[in-house]
C-alpha positions in Angstrom: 0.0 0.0 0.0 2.7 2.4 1.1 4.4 1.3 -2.7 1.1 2.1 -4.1 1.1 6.0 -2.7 4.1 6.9 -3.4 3.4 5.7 -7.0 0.5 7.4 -6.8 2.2 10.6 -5.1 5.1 10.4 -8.3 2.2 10.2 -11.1 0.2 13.4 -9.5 3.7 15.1 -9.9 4.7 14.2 -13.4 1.0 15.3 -14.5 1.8 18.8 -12.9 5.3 19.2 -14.4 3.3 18.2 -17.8 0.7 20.9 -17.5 3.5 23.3 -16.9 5.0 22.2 -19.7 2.2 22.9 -22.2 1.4 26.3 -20.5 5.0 27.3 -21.2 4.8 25.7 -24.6 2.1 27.7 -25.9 2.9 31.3 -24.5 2.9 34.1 -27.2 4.7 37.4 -27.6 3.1 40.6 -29.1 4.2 43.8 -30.1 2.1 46.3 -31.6 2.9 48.3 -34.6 1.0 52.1 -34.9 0.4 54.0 -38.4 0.0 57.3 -37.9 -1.9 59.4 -40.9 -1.4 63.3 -41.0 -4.4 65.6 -42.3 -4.9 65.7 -46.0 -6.0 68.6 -48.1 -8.6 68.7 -50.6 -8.5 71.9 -53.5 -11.3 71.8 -55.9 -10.4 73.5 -58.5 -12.6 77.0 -59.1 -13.5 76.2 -62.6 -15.4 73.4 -61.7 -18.3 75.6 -60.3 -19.5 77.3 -63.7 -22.3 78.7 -63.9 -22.9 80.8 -67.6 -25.0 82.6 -69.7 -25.4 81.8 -73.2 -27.8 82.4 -76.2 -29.4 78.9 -76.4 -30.3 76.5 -74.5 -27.9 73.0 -73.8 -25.0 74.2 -74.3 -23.2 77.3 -74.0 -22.8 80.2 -76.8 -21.7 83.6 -76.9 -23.3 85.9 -78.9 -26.4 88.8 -80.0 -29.5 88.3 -78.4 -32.7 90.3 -80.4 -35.1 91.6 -78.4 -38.6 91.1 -78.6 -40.6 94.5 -78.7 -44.2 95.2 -78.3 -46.1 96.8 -79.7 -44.3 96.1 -83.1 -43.9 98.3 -86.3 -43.8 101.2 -84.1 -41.9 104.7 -86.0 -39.3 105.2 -83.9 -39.5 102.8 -81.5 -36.7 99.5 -81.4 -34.5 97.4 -79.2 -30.8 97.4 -78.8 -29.3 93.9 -79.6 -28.0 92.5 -76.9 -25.0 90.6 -76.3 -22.7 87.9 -74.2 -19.3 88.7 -74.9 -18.3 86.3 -71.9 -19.4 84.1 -70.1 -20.9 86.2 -67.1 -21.8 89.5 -68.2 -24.6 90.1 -70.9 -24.3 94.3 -72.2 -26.2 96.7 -74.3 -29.8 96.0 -73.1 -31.8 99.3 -73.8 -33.5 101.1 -76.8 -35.5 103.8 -77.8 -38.9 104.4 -76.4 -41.4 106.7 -78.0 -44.3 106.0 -75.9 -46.0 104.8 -72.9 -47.1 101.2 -72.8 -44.1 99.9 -75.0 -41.7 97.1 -73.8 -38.6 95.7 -75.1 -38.0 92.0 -73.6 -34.5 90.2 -73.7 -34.8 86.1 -73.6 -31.3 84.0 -72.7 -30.5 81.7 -70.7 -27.9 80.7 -67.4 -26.4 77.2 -68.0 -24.9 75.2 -65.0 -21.3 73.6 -67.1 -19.8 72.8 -63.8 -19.7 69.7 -61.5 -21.4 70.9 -58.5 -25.1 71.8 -58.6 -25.7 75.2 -58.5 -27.7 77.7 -56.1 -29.6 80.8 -56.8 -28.8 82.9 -53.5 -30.2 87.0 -54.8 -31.1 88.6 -57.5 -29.0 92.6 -57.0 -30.1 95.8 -58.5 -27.2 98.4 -58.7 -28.3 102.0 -58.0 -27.2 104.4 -60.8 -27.1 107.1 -57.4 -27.9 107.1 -53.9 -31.2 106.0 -54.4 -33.0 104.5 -57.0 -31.4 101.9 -60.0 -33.6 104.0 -62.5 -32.2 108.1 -63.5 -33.5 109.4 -66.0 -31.7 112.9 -67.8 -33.2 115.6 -69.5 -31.9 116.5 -73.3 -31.6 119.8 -75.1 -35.0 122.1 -74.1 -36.7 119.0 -72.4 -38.5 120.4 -68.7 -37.0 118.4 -66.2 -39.9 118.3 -64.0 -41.7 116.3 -66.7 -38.8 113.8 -67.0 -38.7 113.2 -63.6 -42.4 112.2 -63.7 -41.9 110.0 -66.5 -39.1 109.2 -65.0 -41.0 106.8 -62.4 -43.1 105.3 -65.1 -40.1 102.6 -65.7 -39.8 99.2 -65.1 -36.6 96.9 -65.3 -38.0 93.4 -64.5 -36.1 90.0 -64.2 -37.1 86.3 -64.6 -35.5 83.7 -63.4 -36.9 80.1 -64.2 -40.1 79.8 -63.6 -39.6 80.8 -59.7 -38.1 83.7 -59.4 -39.3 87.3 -60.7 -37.8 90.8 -59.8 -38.0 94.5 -59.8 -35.4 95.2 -57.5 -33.1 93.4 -55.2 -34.1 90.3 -53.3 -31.4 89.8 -50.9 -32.0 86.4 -49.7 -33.3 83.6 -52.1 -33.6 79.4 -51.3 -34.0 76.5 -52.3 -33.8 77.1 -56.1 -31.6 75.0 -57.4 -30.0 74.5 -60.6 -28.8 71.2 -61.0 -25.6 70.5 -63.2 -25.5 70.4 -66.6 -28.8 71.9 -67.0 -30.0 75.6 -67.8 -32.7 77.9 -67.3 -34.6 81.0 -69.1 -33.6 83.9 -68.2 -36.1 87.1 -69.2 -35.4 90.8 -69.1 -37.8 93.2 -69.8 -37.7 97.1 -70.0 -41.2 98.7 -69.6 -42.9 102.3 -70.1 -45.8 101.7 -68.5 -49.2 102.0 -69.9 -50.1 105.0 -67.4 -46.7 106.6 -67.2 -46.6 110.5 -67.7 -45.4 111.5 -70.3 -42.3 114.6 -71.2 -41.9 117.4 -73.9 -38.8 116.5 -75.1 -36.1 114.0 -75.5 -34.7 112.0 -72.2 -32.5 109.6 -71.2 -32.6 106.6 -68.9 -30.1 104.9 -67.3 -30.9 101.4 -65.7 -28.6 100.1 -63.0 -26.5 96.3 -63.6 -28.4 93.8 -61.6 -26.5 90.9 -60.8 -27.5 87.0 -60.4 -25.5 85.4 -57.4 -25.2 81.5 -57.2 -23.7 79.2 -55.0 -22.5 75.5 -54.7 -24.4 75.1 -51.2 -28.0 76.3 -50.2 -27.4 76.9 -46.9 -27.3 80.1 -45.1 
């Protein structure tokens, strides 16, 4: 019996030793290894927001734009011919009135040729002075008390799209977008109103730029 312990005492021993063995037999190392990425910077190029005005729709053309006047046939009474020189500005909108109730309307359009879609954020009527973006100028023996009621029988109107319409400035416009490679009408109109006064003479008047702002975002 006392053979039979100590057997039993030796086996209990070698199976501990073994256990130690396998737990020393199957320990790992580790080591860790860090990438560190710096800040990146992205530059869009400028030219990839381009929004344009052009004489047809689809694609983008310089060139005259003929006015639409009304009544027609009129002695005396035409429209200037318009054109886009470049690709933002649109110049010699204007004619000669004779009298009240005539119109000469402009019809283009603003093309978005970019990559981004585009915003329209205001619609901004310079003043030709401190107050008003209409002046009208007597000539030669004209009274200028009569001119300057006239004077107030002007309209300069802008369309849009179908959205947006203007007589002067609106600071603040949303939601009104104009997505890529698409375009939109654009109408100007000058107007002698129906019920204007009327002058003795000759007069001038001058109409202030107005100015179409677009963005690549909507907000704000």
């Amino acid at each position: 019996m006392e053979r039979d312990r100590g057997t039993k005492v030796i086996a209990v021993i070698a199976l501990v030793v073994a256990i130690v063995g396998l737990s020393v037999g199957f320990a790992a190392f580790t080591s860790q290894l860090t990438i560190n990425a710096s800040s990146s910077t992205v530059n869009p190029s400028d030219s990839a927001f381009a929004v344009k005005f052009s004489t047809t729709a689809s694609k983008v053309e310089k060139g005259e734009v003929t006015p639409e006047v009304t009544p027609g046939e009129v002695d005396g009474f035409s429209g200037n011919q318009a054109t886009i020189s470049d690709d933002k500005t649109i110049t010699n909108i204007g004619g000669t009135f004779t009298a009240p109730g005539q119109s000469i309307k402009y019809e283009f359009f603003v093309r978005n040729d970019g990559e981004y879609d585009a915003y329209l954020k205001s619609i901004i009527y310079s003043n030709v002075d401190e107050t008003s973006n209409i002046k009208c100028e007597a000539l030669s023996t004209t009274t200028p008390a009569l001119v300057e009621k006239a004077c107030k029988g002007f309209e300069l109107k802008v369309e849009v799209g179908s959205h947006n319409t203007a007589t002067s400035t609106v600071a603040s416009i949303t939601e009104q977008k104009l997505a890529k490679k698409t375009d939109e009408k654009v109408v100007v109109t000058l107007t002698y109103k129906p019920d204007a006064e009327r002058a003795d003479g000759d007069f001038t008047v001058n109409f202030g730029a107005i100015t179409l702002n677009y963005s690549s975002s909507d907000a704000g």
